[in-house]
C-alpha positions as CSV (number, residue, x, y, z in Angstrom):
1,X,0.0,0.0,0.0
2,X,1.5,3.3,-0.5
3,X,2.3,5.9,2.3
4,X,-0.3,7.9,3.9
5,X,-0.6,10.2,6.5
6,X,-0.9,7.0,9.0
7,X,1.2,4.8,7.0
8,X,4.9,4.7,6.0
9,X,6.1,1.9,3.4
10,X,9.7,1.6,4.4
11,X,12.3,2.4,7.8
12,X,13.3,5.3,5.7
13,X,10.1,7.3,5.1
14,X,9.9,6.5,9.2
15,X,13.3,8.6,9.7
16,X,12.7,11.2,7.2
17,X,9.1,11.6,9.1
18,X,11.1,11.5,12.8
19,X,13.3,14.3,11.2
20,X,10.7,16.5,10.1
21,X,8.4,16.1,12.9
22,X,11.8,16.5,15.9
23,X,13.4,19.2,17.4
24,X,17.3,18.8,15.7
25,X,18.7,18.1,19.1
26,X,16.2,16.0,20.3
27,X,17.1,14.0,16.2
28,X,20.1,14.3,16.1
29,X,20.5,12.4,19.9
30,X,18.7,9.2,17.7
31,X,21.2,9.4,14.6
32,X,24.5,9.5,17.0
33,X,27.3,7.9,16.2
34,X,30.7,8.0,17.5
35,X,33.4,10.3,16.2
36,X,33.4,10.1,12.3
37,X,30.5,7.5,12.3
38,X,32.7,4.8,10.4
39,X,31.0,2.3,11.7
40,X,27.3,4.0,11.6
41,X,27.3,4.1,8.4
42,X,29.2,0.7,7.6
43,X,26.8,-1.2,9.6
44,X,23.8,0.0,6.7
45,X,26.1,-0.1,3.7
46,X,27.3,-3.8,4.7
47,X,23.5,-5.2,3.9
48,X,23.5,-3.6,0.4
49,X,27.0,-5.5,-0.6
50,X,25.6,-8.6,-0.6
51,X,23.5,-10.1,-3.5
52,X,20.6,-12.9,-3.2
53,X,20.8,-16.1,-5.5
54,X,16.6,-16.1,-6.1
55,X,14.0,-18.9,-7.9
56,X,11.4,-18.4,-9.8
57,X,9.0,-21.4,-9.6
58,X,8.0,-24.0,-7.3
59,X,8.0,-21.7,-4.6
60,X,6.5,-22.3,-1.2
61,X,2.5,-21.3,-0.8
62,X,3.4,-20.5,2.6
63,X,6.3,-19.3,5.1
64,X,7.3,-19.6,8.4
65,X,8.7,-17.0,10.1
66,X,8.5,-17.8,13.9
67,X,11.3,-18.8,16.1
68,X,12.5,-19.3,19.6
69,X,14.7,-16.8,21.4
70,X,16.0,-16.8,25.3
71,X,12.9,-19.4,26.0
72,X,10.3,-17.3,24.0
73,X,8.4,-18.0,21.4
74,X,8.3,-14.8,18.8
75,X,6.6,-14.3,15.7
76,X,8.9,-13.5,13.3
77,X,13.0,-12.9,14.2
78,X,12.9,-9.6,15.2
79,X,13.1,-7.8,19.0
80,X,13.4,-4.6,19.6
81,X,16.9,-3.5,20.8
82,X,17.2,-1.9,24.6
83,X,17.7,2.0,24.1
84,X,18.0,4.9,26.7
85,X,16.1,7.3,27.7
86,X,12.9,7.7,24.6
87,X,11.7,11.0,24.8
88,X,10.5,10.8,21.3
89,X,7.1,9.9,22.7
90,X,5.5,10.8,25.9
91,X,4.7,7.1,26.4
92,X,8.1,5.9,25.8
93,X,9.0,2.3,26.2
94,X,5.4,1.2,27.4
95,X,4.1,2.4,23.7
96,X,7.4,-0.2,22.5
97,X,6.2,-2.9,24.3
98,X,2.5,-2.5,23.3
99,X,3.5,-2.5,19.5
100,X,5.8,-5.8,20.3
101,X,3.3,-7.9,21.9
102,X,0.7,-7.0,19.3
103,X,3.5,-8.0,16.6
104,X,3.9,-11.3,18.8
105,X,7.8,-10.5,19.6
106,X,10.1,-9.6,22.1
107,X,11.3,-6.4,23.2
108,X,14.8,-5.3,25.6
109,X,14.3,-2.9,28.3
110,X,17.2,-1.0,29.0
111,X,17.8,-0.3,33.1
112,X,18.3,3.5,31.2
113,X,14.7,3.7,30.2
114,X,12.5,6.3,30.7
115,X,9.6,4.0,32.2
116,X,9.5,1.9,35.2
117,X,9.9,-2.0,34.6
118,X,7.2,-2.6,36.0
119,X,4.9,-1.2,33.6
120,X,6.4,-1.9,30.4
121,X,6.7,-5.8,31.6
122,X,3.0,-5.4,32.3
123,X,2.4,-4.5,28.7
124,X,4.4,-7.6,27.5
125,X,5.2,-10.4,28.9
126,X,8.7,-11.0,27.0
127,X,10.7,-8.7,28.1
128,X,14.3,-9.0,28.7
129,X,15.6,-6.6,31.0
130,X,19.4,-4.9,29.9
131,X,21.6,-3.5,32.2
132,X,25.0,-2.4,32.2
133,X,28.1,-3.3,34.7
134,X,27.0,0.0,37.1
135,X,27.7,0.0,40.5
136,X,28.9,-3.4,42.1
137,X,27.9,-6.8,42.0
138,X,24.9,-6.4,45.0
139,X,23.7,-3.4,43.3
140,X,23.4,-5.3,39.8
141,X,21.8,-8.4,40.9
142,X,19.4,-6.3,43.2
143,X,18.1,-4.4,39.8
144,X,18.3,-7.5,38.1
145,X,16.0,-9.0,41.1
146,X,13.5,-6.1,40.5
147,X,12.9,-7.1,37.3
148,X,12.5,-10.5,37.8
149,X,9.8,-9.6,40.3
150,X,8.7,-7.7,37.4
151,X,8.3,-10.6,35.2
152,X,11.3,-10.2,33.3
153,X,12.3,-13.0,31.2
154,X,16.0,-12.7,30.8
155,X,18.5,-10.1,31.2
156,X,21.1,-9.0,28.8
157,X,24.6,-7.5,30.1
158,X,25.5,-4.7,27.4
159,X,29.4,-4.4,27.3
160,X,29.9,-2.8,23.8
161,X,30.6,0.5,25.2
162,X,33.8,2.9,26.0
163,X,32.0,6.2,26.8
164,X,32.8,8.0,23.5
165,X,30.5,10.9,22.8
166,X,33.1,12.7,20.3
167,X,30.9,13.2,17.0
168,X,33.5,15.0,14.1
169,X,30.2,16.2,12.8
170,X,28.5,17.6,16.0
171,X,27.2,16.2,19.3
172,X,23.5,17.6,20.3
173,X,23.3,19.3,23.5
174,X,21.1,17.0,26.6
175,X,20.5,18.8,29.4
176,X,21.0,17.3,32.5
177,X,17.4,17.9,33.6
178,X,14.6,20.1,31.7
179,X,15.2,23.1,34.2
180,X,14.0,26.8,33.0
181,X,17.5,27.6,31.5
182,X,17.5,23.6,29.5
183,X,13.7,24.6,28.1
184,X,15.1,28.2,27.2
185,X,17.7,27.0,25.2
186,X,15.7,24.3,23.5
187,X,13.3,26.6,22.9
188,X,14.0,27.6,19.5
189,X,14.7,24.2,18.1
190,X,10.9,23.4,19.6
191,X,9.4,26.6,18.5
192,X,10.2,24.9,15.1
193,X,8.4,21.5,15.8
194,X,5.0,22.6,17.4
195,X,3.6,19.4,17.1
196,X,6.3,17.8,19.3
197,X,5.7,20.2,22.3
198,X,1.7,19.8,21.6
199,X,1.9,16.0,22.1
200,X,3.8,16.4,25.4
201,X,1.3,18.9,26.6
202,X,-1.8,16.9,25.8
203,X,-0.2,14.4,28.6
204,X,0.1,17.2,30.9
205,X,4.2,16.8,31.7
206,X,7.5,17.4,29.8
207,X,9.9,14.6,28.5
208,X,11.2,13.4,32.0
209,X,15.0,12.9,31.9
210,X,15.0,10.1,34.9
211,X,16.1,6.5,34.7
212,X,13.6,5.0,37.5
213,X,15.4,1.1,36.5
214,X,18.5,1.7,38.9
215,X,16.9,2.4,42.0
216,X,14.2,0.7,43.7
217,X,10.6,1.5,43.3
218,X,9.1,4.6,45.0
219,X,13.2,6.0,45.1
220,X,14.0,9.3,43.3
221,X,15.3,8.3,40.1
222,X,18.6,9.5,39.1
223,X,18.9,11.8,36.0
224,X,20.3,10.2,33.1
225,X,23.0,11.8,33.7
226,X,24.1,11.2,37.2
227,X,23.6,7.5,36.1
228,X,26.1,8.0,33.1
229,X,28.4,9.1,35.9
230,X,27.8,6.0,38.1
231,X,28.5,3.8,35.1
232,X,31.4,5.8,34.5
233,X,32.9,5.3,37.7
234,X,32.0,1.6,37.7
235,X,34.4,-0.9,37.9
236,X,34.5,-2.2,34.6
237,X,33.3,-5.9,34.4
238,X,35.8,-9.0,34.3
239,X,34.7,-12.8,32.6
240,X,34.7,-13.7,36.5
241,X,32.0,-10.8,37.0
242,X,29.6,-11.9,34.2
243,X,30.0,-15.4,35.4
244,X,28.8,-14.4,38.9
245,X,25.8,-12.4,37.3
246,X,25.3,-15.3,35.2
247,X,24.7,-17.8,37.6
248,X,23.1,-15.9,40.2
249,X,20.5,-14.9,37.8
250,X,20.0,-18.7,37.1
251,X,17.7,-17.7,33.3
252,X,18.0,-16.5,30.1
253,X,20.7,-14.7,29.8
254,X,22.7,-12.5,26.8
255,X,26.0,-10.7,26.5
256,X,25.4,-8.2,24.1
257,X,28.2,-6.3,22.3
258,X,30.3,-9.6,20.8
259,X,32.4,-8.5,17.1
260,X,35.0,-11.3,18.0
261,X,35.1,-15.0,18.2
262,X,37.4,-15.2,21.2
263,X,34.9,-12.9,23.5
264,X,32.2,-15.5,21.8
265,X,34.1,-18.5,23.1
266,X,34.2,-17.0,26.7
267,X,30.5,-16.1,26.7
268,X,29.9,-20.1,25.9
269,X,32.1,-21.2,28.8
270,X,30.5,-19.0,31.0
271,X,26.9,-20.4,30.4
272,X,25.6,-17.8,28.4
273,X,22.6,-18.3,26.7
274,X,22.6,-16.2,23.9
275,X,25.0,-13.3,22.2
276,X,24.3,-10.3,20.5
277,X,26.9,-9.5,17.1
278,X,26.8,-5.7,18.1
279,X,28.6,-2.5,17.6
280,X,26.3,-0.5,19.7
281,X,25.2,0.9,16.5
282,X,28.0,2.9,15.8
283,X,28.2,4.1,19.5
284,X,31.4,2.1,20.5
285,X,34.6,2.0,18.7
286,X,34.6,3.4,15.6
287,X,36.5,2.0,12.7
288,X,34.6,-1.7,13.7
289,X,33.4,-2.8,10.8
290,X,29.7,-3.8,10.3
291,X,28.1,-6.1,12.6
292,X,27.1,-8.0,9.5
293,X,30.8,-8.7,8.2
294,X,31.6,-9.8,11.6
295,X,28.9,-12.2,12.2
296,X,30.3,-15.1,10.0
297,X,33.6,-15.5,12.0
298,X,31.6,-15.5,15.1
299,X,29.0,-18.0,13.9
300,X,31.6,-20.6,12.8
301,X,33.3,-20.1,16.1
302,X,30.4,-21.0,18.6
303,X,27.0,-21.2,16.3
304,X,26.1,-24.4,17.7
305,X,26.7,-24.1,21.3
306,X,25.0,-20.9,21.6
307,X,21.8,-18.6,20.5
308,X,23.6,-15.9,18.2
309,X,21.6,-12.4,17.5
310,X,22.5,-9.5,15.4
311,X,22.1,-5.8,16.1
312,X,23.2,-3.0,13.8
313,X,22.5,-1.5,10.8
314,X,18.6,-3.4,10.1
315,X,16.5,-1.3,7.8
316,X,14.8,-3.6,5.7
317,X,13.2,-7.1,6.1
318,X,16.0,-8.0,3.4
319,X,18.6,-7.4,5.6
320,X,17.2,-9.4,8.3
321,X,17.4,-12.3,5.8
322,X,20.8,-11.8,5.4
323,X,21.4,-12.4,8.8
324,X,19.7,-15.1,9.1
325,X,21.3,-16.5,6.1
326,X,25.4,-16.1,7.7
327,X,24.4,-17.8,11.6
328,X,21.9,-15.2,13.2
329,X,19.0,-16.7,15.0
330,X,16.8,-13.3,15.2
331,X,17.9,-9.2,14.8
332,X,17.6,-6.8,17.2
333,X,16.3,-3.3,16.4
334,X,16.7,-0.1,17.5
335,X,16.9,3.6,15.7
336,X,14.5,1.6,13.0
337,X,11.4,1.5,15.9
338,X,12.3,4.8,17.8
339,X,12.3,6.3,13.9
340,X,8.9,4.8,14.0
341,X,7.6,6.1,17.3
342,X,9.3,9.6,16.3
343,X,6.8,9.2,13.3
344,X,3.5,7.7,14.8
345,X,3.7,7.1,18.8
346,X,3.3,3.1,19.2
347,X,1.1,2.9,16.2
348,X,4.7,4.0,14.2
349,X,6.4,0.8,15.9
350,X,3.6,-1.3,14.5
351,X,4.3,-0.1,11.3
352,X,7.8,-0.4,11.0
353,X,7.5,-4.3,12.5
354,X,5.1,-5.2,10.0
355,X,7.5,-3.5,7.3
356,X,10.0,-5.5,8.4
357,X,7.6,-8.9,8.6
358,X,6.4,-8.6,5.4
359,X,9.9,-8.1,4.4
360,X,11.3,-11.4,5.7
361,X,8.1,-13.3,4.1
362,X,8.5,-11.7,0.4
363,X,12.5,-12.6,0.5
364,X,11.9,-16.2,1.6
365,X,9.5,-16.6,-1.4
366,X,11.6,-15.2,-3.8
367,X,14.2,-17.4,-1.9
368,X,11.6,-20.6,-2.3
369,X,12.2,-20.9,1.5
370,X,9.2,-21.7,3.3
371,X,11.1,-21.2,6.8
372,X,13.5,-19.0,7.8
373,X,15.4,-21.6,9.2
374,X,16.3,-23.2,6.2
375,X,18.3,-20.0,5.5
376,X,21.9,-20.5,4.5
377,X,24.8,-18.7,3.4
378,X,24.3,-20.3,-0.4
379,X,21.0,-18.0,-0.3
380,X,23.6,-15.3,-0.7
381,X,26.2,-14.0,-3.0
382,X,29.1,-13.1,-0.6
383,X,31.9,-10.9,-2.6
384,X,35.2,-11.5,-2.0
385,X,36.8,-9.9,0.9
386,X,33.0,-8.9,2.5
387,X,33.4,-10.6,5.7
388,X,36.2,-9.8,8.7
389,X,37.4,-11.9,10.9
390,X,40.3,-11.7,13.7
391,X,41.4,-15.5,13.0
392,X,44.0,-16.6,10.9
């Protein structure tokens, strides 16, 4: 169907709609990528190198697209990815995990998040809760406890991360908290995007720069910032640490941030369940090529001893195909839905899950795949020199 004023046909209508309708800082916070955004952009790009190897007849009447991830039954083999603080949308991560459990998937919550675990767990019942490696271990586990109680499903331990906010091409200003002076100097930028401040007023607050996931309930969240210094000053986490974590947790549980096969290995031996091939979408170290290039390497290093996701660079139910087709199990999403909620609130996530589904179902049949998991790397043409590895 073509776009409407409701409806978007592709992840890219969704962003050019999230820019138009956005104050630039408040954009510009969603499109970051560290220093000269190498790796941003490589992690797209990638997809577009590589070719499909297509039939034309006896293809399948039907597809499957569902699959098992961390002990849950999704849909199709997409979750959304755990992001920070989404002010894009005064109902935030409870409008993501609406738009996931209607799409029949899975969603991370990051301990970051804008809304209280509690409620967006009570809008889905798959949620995995994410945290990083702040504070110590009591004051991990007890967060990780929390959501439990919650009815978390599994927690992932994000570890792609070295605090680099350099941008060569301009970092947007966040303000600590939305005092008189932030809203002053925003003011401009929103004066330019009526809309934006409308929708926030209709709900009777401002975008609320708290992180209520690293305290307990009913305790004054910490500002996003004052928990960016907390992770800051963290230890940072050793193998023996996520072990720890691991066990005590006793579920489901991911390290998310894997691009090499040795730090693959180790999340095997320490009873991992699952990994995520991530980059932090461009937010780590820059000059790491694509998660996509990477994700062979790591799939012939541990792909049968362990669930292996990819996060990075997903625009198009094609691309998730590709992934599937060189080891993934499922994708992981993020600037592709918060695009969407920028553009249309939860019904915006809706749409750019079911761009993405009926993605994934018209590839397979012009595969003549009628399951994803009969996907394979000779469903692709691979060019020479596409993948990286770090073996020899």
């Amino acid at each position: 169907m073509a776009s409407t004023r409701d409806w978007f046909e592709t992840v890219a209508e969704a962003q050019r709609r999230a820019k138009r309708r956005l104050p630039k800082g408040v954009y510009l916070a969603l499109l970051a990528g560290a220093e000269a955004g190498v790796t941003m952009a490589d992690n797209v790009a990638a997809f577009g190198e590589l070719g499909f190897r297509p039939h034309i007849a006896d293809l399948p009447a039907g597809r499957e697209l569902a699959t098992t991830v961390m002990g849950q039954e999704i849909s199709f083999p997409v979750l959304l990815s755990p992001t920070g603080v989404q002010a894009v949308d005064p109902d935030g991560e409870v409008a993501v995990a609406r738009a996931a459990a209607a799409a029949g998937t899975a969603m991370g919550l990051s301990s970051f998040a804008s809304k209280p675990v509690e409620e967006v767990a009570a809008a889905n019942d798959k949620v995995f809760f994410q945290t990083y490696w702040v504070g110590d271990r009591e004051a991990i586990l007890a967060r990780a406890e929390r959501a439990r109680t919650a009815g978390a499903k599994g927690l992932i331990i994000t570890l792609d991360w070295v605090f680099d906010s350099r941008r060569d091409w301009g970092s947007p200003w966040i303000p600590e908290k939305l005092d008189l002076k932030a809203m002053a100097r925003y003011a401009p930028q929103v004066a330019l995007k009526p809309a934006y401040l409308l929708q926030w007023l209709k709900h009777g607050r401002l975008p609320d720069l708290g992180v209520p996931n690293l305290v307990a309930p009913g305790e004054q969240a910490p500002t996003f910032f004052g928990a960016y210094g907390q992770w800051m000053s963290a230890p940072l986490p050793t193998w023996e640490d996520l072990a720890w974590l691991r066990e005590q947790w006793g579920a489901p549980f991911m390290v998310k941030g894997v691009t090499h096969p040795d730090d693959a290995r180790r999340a095997v031996d320490i009873g991992a369940t699952a990994i995520s091939v991530s980059n932090h979408g461009g937010n780590n170290l820059d000059s790491t090529p694509a998660t996509i290039r990477l994700l062979p390497a790591v799939a012939d290093a541990v792909g049968d001893q362990i669930e292996i996701l990819l996060d990075g660079g997903i625009r198009r139910g094609s691309d998730v195909v590709k992934a599937l087709a060189l080891g993934a199990r499922a994708v992981m999403i993020g600037r592709a839905y918060l695009w969407g909620m920028a553009a249309g609130g939860e019904k915006g996530v809706a749409n750019v899950l079911a761009i993405l589904r009926s993605g994934i179902d018209e590839t397979l049949l012009g595969l003549g795949k009628s399951s994803i998991h009969q996907l394979g790397p000779g469903d692709l043409v691979i060019p020479a020199g596409f993948t990286r590895s770090a073996q020899k």
